[in-house]
N, C-alpha and C positions, 0 to 999 in steps of 0.2 A: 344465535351463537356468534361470538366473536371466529374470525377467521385466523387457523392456523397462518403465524408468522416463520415458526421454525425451520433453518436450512442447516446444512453438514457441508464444511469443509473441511474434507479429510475426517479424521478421525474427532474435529474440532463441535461440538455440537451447541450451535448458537438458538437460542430463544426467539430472535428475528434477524434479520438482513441487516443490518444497520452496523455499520464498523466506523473508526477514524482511519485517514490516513496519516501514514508514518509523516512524522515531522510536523504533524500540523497540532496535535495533540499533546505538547512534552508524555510527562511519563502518568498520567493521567490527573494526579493531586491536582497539576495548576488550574483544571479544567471543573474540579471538585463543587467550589462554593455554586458553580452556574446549574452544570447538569447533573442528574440524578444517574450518574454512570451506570449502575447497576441494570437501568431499563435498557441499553447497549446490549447489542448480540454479543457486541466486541470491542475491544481499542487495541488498538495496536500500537506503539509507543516509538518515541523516539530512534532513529537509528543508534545502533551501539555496534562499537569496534571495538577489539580486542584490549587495546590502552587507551589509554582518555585522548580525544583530541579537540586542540583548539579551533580549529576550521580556517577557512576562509579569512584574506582581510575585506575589510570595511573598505566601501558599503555592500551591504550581502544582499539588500533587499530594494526593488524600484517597482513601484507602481505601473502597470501597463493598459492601452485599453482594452475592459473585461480579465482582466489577469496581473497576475506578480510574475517578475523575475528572482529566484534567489540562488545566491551561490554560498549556503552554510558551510559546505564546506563538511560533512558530518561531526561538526563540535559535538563532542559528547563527551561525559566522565569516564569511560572503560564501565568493561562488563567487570569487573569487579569490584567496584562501585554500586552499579546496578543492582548485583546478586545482596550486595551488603546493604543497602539503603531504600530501595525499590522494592524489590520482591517483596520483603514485611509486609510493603502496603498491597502488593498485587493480591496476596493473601485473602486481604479483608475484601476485594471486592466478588460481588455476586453474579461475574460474568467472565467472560476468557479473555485475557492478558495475551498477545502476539509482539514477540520482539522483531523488529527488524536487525536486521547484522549484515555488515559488511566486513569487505579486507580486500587486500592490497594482493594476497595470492590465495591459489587458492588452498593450501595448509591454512592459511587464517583464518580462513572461513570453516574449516575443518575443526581446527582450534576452539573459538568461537560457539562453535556450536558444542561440543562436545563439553565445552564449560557450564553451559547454559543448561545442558543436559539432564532432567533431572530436578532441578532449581525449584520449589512448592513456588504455584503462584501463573507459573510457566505455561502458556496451554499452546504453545505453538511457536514458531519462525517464520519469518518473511524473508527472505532472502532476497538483496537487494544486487543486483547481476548490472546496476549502471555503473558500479564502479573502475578505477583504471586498473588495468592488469599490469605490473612493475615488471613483471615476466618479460611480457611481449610488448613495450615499447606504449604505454597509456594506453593502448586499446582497449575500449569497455567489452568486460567479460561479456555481458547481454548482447554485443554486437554479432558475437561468430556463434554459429549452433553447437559449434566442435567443444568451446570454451565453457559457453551457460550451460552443455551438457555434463560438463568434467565439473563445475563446480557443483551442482544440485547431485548428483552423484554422491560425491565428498562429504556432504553435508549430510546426505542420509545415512552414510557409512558410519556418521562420527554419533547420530543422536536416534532416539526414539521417537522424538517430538512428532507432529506432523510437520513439512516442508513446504511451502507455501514460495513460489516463484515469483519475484517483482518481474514482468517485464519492461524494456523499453520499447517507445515505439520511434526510436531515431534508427531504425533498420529497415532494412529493403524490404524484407518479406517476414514479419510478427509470427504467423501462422507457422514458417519452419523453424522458429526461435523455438515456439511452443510445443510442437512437434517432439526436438529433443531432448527440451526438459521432460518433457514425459515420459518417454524413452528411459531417463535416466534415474527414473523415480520418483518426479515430486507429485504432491497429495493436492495439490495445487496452485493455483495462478493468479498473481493481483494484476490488474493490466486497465491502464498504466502507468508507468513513471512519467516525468514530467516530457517535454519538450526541450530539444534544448533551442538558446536562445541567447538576444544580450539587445541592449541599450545604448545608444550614445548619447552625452550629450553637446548638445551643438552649441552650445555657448564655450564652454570649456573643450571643445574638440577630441573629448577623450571618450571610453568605453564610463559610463556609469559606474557596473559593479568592478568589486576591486580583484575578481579576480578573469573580468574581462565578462566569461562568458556564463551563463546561467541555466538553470530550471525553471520554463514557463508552465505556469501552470494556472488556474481557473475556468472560469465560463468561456473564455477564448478557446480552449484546447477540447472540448466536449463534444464538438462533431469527430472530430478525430479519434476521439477516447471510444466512444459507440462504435465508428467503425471496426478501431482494433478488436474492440467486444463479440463485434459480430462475427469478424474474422476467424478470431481465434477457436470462437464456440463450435466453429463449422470443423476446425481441424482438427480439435483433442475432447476428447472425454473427460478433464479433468472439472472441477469445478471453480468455477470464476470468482475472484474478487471486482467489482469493474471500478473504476473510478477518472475521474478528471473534469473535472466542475462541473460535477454534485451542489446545487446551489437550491433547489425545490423536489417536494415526493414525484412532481412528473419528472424533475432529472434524472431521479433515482429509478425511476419506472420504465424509463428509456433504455436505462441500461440493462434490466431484468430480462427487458423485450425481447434487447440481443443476445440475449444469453448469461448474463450474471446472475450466478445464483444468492449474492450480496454485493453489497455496493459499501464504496467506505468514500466519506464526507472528508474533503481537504481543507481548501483556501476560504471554504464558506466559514468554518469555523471563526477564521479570523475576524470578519462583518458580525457574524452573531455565532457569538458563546452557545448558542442553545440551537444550532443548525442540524444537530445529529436525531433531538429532540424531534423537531418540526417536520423534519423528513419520512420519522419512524409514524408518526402522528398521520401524515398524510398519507403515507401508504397507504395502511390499517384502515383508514379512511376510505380512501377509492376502493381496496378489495370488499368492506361492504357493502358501500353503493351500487359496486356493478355484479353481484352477485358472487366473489370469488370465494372458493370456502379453505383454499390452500394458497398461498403465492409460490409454491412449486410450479404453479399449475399455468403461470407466467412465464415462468422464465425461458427465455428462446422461442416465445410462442408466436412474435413476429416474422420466425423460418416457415412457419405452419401456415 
């Protein structure tokens, strides 16, 4: 017998562990000619904000060793856009669509969601807590537990969907970030967002990207990514998304270990179109070589 794949986040009910991460994936079409989406527990799509934005300037993206810096900047078309042009297609696929969304306060992110609310096609939020607070002076809301509490709150106030917490890990202590988004009602946790980061370069004496400072992310950030995984799993009951170079099924296994109950694939995407594929393959793989007959049966089982 093939080993049950299937996990739950939230109210969200995936066929296997296997997710994209936001940003790496546009809104899934571009992704279409490579991989057979549908075999995805999940994708979770491009960040979206309330109006379209053009992002960041040029250059957004630098190569690093084992990793990228990017500073997109969330260029996006507006969720109005989205609901008009997107959704149709989220429609047709045979797996759960997860929006990420952002804002600048937190009524936008309130806003945002409560637009989104509802939308066929829709099977969830991400909510992305790196962003700056306009309130309080650029502080990223995921910085203070007081803030990422008050918006994951907001956002459940405003929708039915399940909620789903981006964390970061550019804070002191992840664990009490996690803590009060839970507290505050989300259904769950992706963890994590990138690193933050930047480039110079030494010929030209200036920063690389153009808007100085960036999001590291790949196979460089992956011992760090596991820890937060572990961390977190030890503090909250919620159930994990984990991520941050996802490059092979052992990276993806790593993180199960610690506690993710799914894993969503980044920066691999970018090297191989069909990363999300090879991962799910390889799981599936190891659970029946080494006798598993559930990958529940996994996850966090490195605490044991």
């Amino acid at each position: 017998m093939r080993p049950n794949l299937g996990v739950t986040i939230g109210s969200i009910n995936m066929k296997n562990p296997v997710t994209t991460a936001s940003g790496t994936f546009g809104f899934g079409q571009e992704y279409g000619p490579y991989v057979d989406i549908n075999r995805l527990g999940a994708i979770v799509v491009k960040g979206t904000t309330l109006e379209p934005r053009e992002g960041n300037a040029t250059p957004r993206l630098v190569e690093t060793p084992s990793g990228i810096l990017n500073s997109i900047g969330l260029q996006n078309p507006g969720a109005d856009y989205l609901i008009e042009h997107y959704a149709p297609y989220f429609q047709t696929l045979q797996t759960n669509v997860i929006v990420n969304i952002s804002g600048c306060t937190v009524e936008e992110y309130a806003e945002l969601a409560a637009k989104l609310d509802g939308v066929p096609g829709i099977a969830g939020l991400e909510v992305n807590i790196s962003c700056p607070n306009v309130k309080k002076g650029g502080m990223a809301f995921g910085g203070d537990a007081a803030t990422a509490a008050e918006v994951t709150k907001a956002v459940k106030q405003a929708t039915g969907l399940p909620v789903i917490v981006k964390l970061s890990p550019n804070v002191t202590d992840i664990a009490e970030i996690a803590r009060a988004v839970e507290a505050a009602g989300a259904d769950g946790l992706s963890v994590i967002n990138t690193l933050l980061g930047m480039a110079i370069d030494v010929r030209k004496r200036k920063p690389v990207l153009g808007n100085i400072l960036g999001g590291l992310s790949g196979p460089a950030v992956k011992p760090v990514a596991v820890r937060a995984v572990w961390q977190v799993y030890k503090a909250v009951k919620l159930p994990i998304i984990g991520m941050g170079g996802i490059m092979t099924a052992e990276d993806a296994l790593e993180f199960i270990l610690a506690g993710a109950a799914a894993v969503a694939v980044g920066t691999a995407n970018f090297i191989n179109p069909r990363a999300t594929l090879d991962v799910l393959e390889g799981i599936e793989a190891y659970l029946t070589e080494n006798g598993v007959e559930d990958i529940k049966e996994l996850v966090g089982a490195a605490h044991r």
